[in-house]
ROZA-828224 format. One line per field, with one value per residue (C-alpha): residue number from 1; residue in one letter; x, y, z. Coordinates in nm, 3 decimals. Example, Ala and Ser with C-alpha at 12.3 -4.5 7.8 and 13.67 -1.06 7.14 Angstrom:
2
seq: (1,2)
type: (A,S)
X: (1.230,1.367)
Y: (-0.450,-0.106)
Z: (0.780,0.714)
end
This chain:
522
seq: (1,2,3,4,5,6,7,8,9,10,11,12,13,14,15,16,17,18,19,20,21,22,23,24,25,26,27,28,29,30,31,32,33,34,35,36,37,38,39,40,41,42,43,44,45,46,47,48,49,50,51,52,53,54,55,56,57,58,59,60,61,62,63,64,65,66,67,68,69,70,71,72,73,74,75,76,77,78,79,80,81,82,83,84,85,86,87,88,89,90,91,92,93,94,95,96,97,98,99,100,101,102,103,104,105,106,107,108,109,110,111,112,113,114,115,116,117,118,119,120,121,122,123,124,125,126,127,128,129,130,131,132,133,134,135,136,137,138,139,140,141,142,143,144,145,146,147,148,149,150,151,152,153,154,155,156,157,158,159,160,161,162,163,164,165,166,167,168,169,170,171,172,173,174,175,176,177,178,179,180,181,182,183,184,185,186,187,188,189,190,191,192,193,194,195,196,197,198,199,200,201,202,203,204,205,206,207,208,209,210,211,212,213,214,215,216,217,218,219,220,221,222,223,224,225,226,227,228,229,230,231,232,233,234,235,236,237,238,239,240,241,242,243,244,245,246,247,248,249,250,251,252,253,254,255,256,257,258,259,260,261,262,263,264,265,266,267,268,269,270,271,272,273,274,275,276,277,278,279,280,281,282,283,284,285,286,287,288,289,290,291,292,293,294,295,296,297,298,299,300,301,302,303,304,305,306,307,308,309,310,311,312,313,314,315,316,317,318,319,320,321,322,323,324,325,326,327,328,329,330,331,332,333,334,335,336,337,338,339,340,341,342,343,344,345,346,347,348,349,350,351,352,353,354,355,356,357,358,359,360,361,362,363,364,365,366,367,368,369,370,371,372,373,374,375,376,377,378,379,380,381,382,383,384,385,386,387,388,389,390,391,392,393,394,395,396,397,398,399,400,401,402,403,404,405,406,407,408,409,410,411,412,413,414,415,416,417,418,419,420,421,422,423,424,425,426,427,428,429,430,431,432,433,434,435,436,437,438,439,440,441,442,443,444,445,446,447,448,449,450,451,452,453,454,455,456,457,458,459,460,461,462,463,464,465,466,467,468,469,470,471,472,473,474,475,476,477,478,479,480,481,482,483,484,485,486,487,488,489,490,491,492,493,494,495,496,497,498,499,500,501,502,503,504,505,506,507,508,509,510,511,512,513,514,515,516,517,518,519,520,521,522)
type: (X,X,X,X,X,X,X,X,X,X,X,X,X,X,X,X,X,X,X,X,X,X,X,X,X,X,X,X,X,X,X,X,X,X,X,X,X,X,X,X,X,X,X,X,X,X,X,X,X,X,X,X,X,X,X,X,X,X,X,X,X,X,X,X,X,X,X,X,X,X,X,X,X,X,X,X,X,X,X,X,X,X,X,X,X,X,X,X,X,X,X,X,X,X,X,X,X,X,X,X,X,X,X,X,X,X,X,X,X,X,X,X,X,X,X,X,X,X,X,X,X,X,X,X,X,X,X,X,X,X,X,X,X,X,X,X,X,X,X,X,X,X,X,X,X,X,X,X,X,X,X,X,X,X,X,X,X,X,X,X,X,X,X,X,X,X,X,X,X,X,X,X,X,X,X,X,X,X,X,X,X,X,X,X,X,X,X,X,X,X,X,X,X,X,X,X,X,X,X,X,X,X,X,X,X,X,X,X,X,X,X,X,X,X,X,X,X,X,X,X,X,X,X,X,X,X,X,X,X,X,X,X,X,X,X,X,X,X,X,X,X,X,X,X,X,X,X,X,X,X,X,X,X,X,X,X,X,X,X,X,X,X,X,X,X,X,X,X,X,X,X,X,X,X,X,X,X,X,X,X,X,X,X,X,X,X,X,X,X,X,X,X,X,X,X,X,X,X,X,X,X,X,X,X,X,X,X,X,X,X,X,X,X,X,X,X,X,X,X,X,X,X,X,X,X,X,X,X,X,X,X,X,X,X,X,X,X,X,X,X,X,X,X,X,X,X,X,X,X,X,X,X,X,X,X,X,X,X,X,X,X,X,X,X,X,X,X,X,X,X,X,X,X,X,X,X,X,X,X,X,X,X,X,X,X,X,X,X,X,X,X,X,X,X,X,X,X,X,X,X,X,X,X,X,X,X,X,X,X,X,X,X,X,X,X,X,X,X,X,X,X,X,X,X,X,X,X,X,X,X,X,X,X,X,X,X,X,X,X,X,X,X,X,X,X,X,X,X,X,X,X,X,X,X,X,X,X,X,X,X,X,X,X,X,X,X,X,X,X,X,X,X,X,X,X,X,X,X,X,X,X,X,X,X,X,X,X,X,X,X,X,X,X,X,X,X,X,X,X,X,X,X,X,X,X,X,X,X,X,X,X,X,X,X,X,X,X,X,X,X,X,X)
X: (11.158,10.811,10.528,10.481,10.657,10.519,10.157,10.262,10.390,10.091,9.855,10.026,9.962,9.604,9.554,9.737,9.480,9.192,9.268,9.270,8.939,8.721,8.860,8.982,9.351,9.452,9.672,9.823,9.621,9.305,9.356,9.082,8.917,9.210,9.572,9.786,10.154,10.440,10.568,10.826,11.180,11.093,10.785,10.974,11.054,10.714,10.485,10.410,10.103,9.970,9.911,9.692,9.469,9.445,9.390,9.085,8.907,8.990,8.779,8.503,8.452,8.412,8.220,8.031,7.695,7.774,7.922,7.637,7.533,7.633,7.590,7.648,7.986,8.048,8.400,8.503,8.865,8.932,9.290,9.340,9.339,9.041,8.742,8.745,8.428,8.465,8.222,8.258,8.460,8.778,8.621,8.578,8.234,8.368,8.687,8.642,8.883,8.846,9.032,8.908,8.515,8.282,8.112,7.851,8.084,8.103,8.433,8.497,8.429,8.673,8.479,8.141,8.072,7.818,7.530,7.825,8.136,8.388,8.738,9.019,8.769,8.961,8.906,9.019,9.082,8.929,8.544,8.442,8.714,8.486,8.172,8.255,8.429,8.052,7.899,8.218,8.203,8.460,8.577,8.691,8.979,9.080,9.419,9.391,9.276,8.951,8.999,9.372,9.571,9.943,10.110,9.944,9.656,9.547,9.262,9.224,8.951,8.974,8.768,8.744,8.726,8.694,9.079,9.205,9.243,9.203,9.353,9.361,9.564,9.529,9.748,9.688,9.860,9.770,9.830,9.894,9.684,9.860,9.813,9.932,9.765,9.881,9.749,9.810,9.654,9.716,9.636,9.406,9.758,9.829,10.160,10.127,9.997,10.272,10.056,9.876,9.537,9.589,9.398,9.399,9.297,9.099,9.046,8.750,8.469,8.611,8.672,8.412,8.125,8.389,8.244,8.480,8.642,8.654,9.117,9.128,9.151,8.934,9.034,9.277,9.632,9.975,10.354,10.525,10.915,10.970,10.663,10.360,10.026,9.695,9.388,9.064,8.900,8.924,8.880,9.091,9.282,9.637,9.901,10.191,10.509,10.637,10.929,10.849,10.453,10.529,10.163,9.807,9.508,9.192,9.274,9.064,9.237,9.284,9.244,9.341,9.350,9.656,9.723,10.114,10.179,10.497,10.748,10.545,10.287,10.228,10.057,9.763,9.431,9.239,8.841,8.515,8.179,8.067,7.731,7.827,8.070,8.321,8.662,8.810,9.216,9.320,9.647,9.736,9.891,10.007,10.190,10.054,10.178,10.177,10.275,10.115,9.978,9.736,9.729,9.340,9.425,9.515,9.739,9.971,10.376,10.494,10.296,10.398,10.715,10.827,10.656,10.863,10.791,10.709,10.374,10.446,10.409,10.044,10.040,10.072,10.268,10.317,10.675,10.759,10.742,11.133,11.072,10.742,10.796,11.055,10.826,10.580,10.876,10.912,10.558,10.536,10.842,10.685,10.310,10.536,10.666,10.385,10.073,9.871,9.895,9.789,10.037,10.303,10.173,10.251,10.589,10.682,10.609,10.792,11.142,11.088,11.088,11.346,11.565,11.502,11.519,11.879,11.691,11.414,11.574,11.750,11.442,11.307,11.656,11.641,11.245,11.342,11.623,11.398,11.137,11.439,11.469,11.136,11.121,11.469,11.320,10.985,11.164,11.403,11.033,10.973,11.290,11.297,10.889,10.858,11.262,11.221,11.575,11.678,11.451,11.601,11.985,11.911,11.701,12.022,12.287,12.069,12.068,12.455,12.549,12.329,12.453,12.109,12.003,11.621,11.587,11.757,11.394,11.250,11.509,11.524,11.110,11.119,11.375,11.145,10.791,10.901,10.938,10.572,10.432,10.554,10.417,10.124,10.062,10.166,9.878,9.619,9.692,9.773,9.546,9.732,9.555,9.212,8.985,9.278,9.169,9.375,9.232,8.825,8.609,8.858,8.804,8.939,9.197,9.137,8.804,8.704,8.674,8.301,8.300,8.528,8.791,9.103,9.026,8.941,9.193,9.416,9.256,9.322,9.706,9.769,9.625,9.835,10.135,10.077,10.052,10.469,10.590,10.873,10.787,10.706,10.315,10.157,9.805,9.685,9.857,9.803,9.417,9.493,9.714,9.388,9.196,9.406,9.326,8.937,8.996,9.220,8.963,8.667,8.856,9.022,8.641,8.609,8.971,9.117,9.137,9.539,9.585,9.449,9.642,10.007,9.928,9.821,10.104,10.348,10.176,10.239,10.576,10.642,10.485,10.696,11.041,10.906,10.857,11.202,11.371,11.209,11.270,11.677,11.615,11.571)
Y: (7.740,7.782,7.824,8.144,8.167,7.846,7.950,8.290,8.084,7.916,8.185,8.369,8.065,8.109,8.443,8.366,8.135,8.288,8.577,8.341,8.185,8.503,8.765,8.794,8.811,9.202,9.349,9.603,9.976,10.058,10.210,10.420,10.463,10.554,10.440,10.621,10.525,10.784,10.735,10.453,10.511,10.356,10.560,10.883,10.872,10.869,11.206,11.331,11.282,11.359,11.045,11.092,11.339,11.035,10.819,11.030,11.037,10.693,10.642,10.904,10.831,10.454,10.417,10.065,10.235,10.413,10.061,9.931,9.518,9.373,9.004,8.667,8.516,8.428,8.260,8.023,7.851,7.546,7.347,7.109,7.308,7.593,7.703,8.075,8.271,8.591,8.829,8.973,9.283,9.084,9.067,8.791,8.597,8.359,8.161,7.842,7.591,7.255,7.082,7.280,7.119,7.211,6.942,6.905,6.891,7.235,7.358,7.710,8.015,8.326,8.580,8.701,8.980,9.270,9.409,9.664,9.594,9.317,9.133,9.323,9.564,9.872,10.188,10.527,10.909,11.056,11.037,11.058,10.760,10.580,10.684,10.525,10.210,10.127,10.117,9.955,9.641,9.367,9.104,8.804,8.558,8.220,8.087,7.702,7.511,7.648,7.367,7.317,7.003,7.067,7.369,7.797,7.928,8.266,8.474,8.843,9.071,9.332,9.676,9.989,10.346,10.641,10.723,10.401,10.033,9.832,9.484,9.264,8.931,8.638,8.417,8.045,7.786,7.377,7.335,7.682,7.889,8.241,8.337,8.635,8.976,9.215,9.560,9.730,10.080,10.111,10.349,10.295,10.155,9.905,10.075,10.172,10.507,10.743,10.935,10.650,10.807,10.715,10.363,10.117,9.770,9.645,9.292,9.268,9.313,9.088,8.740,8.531,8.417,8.311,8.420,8.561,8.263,8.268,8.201,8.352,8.684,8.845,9.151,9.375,9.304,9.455,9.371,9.719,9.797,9.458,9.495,9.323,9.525,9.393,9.586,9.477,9.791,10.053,10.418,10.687,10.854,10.862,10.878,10.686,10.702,10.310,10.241,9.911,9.734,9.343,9.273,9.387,9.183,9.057,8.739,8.507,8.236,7.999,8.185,8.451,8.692,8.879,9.153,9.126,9.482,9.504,9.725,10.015,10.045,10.407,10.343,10.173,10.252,10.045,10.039,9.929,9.950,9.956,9.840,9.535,9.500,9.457,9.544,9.681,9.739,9.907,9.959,10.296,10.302,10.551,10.337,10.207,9.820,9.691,9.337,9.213,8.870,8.747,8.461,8.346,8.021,7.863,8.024,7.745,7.800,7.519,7.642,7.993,7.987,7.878,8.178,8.399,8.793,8.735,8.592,8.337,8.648,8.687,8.374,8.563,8.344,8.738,8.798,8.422,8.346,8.296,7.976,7.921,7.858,7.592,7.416,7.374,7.250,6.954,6.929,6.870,6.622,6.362,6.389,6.304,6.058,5.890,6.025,6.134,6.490,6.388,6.159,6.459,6.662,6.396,6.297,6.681,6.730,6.451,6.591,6.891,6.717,6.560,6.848,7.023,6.725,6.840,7.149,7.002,6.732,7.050,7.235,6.914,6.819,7.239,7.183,6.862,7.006,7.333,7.066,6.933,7.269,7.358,7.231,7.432,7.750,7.709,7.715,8.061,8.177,8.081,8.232,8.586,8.600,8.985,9.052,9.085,9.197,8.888,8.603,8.700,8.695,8.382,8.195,8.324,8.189,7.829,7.850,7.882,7.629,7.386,7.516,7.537,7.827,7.935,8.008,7.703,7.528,7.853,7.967,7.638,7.615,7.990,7.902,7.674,7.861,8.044,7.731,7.589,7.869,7.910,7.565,7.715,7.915,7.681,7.437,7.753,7.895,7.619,7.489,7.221,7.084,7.180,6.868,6.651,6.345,6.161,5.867,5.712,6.039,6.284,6.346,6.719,6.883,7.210,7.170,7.049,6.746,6.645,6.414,6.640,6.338,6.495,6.775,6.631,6.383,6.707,6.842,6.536,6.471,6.863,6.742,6.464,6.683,6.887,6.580,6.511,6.856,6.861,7.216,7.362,7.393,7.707,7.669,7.973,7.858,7.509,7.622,7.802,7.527,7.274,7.519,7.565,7.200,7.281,7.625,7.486,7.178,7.391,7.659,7.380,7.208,7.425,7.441,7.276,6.923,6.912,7.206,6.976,6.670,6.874,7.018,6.601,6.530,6.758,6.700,6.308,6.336,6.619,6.345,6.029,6.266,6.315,5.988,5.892,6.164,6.066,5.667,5.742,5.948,5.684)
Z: (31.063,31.191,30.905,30.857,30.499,30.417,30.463,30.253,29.973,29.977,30.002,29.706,29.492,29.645,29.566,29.232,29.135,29.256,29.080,28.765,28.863,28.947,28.781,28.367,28.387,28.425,28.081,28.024,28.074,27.925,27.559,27.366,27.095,26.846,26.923,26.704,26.566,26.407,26.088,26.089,25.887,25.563,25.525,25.583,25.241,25.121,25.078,25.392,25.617,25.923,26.064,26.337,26.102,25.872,26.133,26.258,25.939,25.858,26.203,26.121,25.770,25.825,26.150,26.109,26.062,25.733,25.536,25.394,25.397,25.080,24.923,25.091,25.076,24.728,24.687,24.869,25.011,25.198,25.256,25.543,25.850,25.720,25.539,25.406,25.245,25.074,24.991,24.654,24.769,24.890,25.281,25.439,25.568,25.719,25.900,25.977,26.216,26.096,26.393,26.611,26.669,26.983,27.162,26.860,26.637,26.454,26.371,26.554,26.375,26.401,26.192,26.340,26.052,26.181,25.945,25.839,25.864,25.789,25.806,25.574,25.444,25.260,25.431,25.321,25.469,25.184,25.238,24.883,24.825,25.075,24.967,24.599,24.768,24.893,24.538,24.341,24.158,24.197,23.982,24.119,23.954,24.130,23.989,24.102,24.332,24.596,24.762,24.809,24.871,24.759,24.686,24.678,24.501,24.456,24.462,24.328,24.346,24.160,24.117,23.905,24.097,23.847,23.938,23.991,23.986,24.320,24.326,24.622,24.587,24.839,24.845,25.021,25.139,25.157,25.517,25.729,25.873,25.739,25.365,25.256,25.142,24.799,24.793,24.418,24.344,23.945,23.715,23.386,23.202,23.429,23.647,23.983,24.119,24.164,24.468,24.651,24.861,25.229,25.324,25.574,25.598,25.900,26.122,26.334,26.433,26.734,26.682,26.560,26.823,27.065,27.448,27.679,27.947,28.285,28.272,27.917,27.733,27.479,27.312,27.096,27.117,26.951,26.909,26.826,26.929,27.088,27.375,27.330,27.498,27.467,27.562,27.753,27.703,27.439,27.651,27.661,27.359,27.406,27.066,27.065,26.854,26.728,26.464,26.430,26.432,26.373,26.439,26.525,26.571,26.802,27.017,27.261,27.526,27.247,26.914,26.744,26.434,26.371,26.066,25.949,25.814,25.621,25.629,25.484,25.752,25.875,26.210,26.383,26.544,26.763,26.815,27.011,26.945,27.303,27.174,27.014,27.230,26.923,26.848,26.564,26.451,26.098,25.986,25.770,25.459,25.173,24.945,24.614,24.668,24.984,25.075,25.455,25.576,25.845,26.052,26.160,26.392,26.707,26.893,26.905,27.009,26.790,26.483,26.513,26.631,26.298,26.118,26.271,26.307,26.690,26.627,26.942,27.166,27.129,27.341,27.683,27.978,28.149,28.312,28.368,27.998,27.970,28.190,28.023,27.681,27.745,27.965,27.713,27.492,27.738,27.788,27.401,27.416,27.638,27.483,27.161,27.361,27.554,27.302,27.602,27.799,28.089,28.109,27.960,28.286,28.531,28.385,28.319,28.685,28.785,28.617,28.720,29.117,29.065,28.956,29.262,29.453,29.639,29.748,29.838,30.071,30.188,30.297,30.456,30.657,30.787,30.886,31.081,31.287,31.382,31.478,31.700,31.852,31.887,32.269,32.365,32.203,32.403,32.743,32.589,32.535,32.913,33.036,32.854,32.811,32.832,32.661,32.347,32.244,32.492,32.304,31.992,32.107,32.294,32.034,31.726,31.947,32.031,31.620,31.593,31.837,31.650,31.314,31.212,30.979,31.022,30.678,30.513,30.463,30.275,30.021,29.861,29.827,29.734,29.436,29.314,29.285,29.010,28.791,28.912,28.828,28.479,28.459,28.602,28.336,28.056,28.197,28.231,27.857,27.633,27.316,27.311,27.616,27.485,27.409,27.485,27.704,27.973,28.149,28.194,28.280,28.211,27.806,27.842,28.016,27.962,28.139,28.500,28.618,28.588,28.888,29.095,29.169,29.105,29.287,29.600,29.581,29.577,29.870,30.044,29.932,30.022,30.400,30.397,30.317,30.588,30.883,30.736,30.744,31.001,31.112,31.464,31.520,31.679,31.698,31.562,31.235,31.285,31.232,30.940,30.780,30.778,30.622,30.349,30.180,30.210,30.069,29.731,29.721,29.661,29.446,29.239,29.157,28.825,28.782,28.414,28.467,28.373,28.623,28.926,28.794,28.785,29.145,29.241,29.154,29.277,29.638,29.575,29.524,29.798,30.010,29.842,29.932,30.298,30.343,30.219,30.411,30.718,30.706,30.597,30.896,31.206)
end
């Protein structure tokens, strides 16, 4: 097999991860200023609204300039994994990740409130509804602990319109990141409204003072009718019709902050203020009790896996995530194992070798016996130079009467790129890897290597690689085959540490298996 496939294999992972490196990763298309959903099955029952009418003034009535700047946070929660602040309406101040520290040591903050307008803040259609909701009073009851150890507390804010009672009841848990979110319109004698105004409860403005990453994503995102769509930019408006919303929220490469909605949810509408460059979601309602949840955390498989209602989607491994996910599960398995992911990389890596180890000594036996050939096929090239139709007759029958197949190196290197890049993306995406250390100068592996060691040592094993390949060598891709390790050196420098220790490694062992191949060889 001469290289041409090999240097297109290559150069996809190139462009691959160049793509990755210069440009945010592309989602799905652009979506505007007010994404609209149709009234699901359950809410059929319920008096009828026009949802994107509702939808519109829920929009125009509470645009961020007309929600005026209330008091500082004034209740506060805190368990093992987070620190929550409320202001005195039931929104919330402030999120803060205690395991999750910057290089100074501050814990990373999720809510970044604007002058006017704040986390699971009530909004309503009617603009007189909103208009009072700005001058309300709330009282607040805590029922336990504020700062929780064991068990749930709750915390309810309630507040009295001239129609109605407005109760919101949070409820927390010791050690997870999703607590849980009780709407209750009631009338004067305590029982619930028997027409409910039409409301929605919002997350955003974005998410917290997180800045945008050069591999990660920062923006709206939403799981409705089994698809998950996140949006970059907020443009056009388009309606679309969804039976089934399992979540809505604002995420970042490692973080995120999803609304749960509950069956009773009407629709959705997505937001940006261009000139805070903020995004907003809000959920639309018309019941009088309405039972949703949120998650504000790391968007980590293993902890929301278990929470079920496809909250491990909004971590986004693209059309290979069927291999993806149980990657990570084996990744996972061996830093269990070992207590170090650097190591888990390496060893992961190593299995995943040796599984395609039969193919690969395939594709290396097929690449030595076109080698073999390579002197019989230059004199065919001599013989018929200026046939065409002759060379290639000639050249298929040399292959038959060798019984060697000019493909039989490629397929088996072509079944296996799928896999690497799956593990690709695992390495690229996961939290799991962020401020994890490996070995001596490497004390994070979701960042680059400050000394740029792995990376050239990469560079230099991918050269190495080359000098064994058994293939034919034409010059003019001969050229282009030593450029290749200078190009990947230089475009691997501000590549995630772990990323440039999985594709070390790989290029080790490729070279390990060559060398085996060739000594059983002689």
């Amino acid at each position: 097999m001469d290289k041409r496939l090999i240097i297109a294999i290559t150069l996809s992972f190139a462009v691959l991860a160049a793509s990755q490196y210069f440009f945010a990763p592309k989602q799905s298309s652009n979506i505007n200023t007010k994404v609209t959903a149709q009234t699901t099955a359950n809410s059929k029952k319920k008096i009828p609204v026009n949802i994107s009418g509702a939808l519109n003034k829920v929009s125009n009535n509470t645009t961020p300039a007309q929600v005026p700047v209330k008091v500082v946070p004034s209740v506060k929660f805190r368990n093992s994994l987070m620190s929550v602040s409320f202001f005195s309406d039931g929104t919330i101040g402030s999120v803060k990740l205690l395991k999750y520290k910057d290089k100074k040591g501050i814990p990373t903050e999720l809510v970044s409130p604007q002058n006017n307008f704040r986390p699971l803040q009530i909004v309503f259609a009617d603009k007189k509804l909103n208009s009072e909701a700005d001058k309300v009073k709330y009282k607040t009851v805590v029922n336990g602990e504020t700062t929780l150890r064991e068990g749930i507390t709750t915390i309810t804010f309630t507040a009295r319109f001239k129609e109605f009672i407005l109760k919101k009841i949070f409820t927390f848990h010791a050690d997870k990141y999703i607590y849980d979110i009780h709407i209750v319109f009631e009338n004067y004698s305590g029982d619930k409204l028997l027409k409910s105004p039409v409301w929605g409860i919002a997350i955003g403005p974005h998410l917290g003072h997180l800045k945008k990453k050069k591999y990660g994503f920062l923006g709206a995102a939403v799981y409705s009718n089994g698809k998950l769509k996140e949006y970059k930019k907020i443009k056009k408006e388009i309606n679309k019709k969804t039976s089934d919303i399992s979540w809505i929220g604002l995420e970042s490469k490692y973080f995120t902050s999803l609304l749960i909605p509950g069956k009773d949810a009407l629709g959705f509408q997505m937001s940006e203020d261009a000139l805070n460059s903020s995004f907003y979601t809000t959920v639309l309602y018309n019941s009088s009790d309405v039972k949703s949840s949120v998650y504000m955390g790391p968007k980590e498989y293993f902890r929301l896996k278990p929470l079920g209602h496809n909250l491990f989607y909004i971590i986004n491994y693209g059309m290979l995530g069927f291999l993806a996910r149980p990657l990570l599960v084996v990744l996972h398995f061996f830093f269990k194992l070992f207590g170090n992911y650097g190591v888990a990389i390496i060893v992961t890596t190593f299995i995943i070798r040796l599984f395609f180890a039969p193919l690969s000594h395939k594709s290396f036996k097929s690449m030595k016996k076109m080698k073999d050939l390579q002197p019989k096929i230059k004199e065919l090239r001599q013989k018929f130079k200026g046939k065409p139709e002759q060379l290639n007759k000639a050249t298929m029958e040399l292959y038959k009467r060798y019984k060697v197949n000019p493909m039989g190196g490629c397929l088996p290197i072509v079944l296996q790129i799928p896999v690497f890049f799956a593990l690709y993306k695992v390495l690229l995406s996961s939290i799991e890897l962020r401020g994890a250390p490996f070995i001596f100068w490497i004390k994070d592996l979701s960042a680059a290597d400050p000394y740029y060691i792995t990376p050239i040592l990469m560079g230099a094993s991918m050269f190495l690689q080359q000098k064994l390949q058994p293939t034919a060598v034409d010059p003019r891709q001969a050229k282009i085959m030593l450029a290749l390790p200078i190009v990947f050196t230089f475009m691997f420098l501000g590549f995630p540490a772990g990323l440039v220790i999985y594709w070390l490694t790989n290029n080790i062992l490729a070279i390990a298996q060559q060398v085996l191949i060739d000594n059983k060889s002689k």
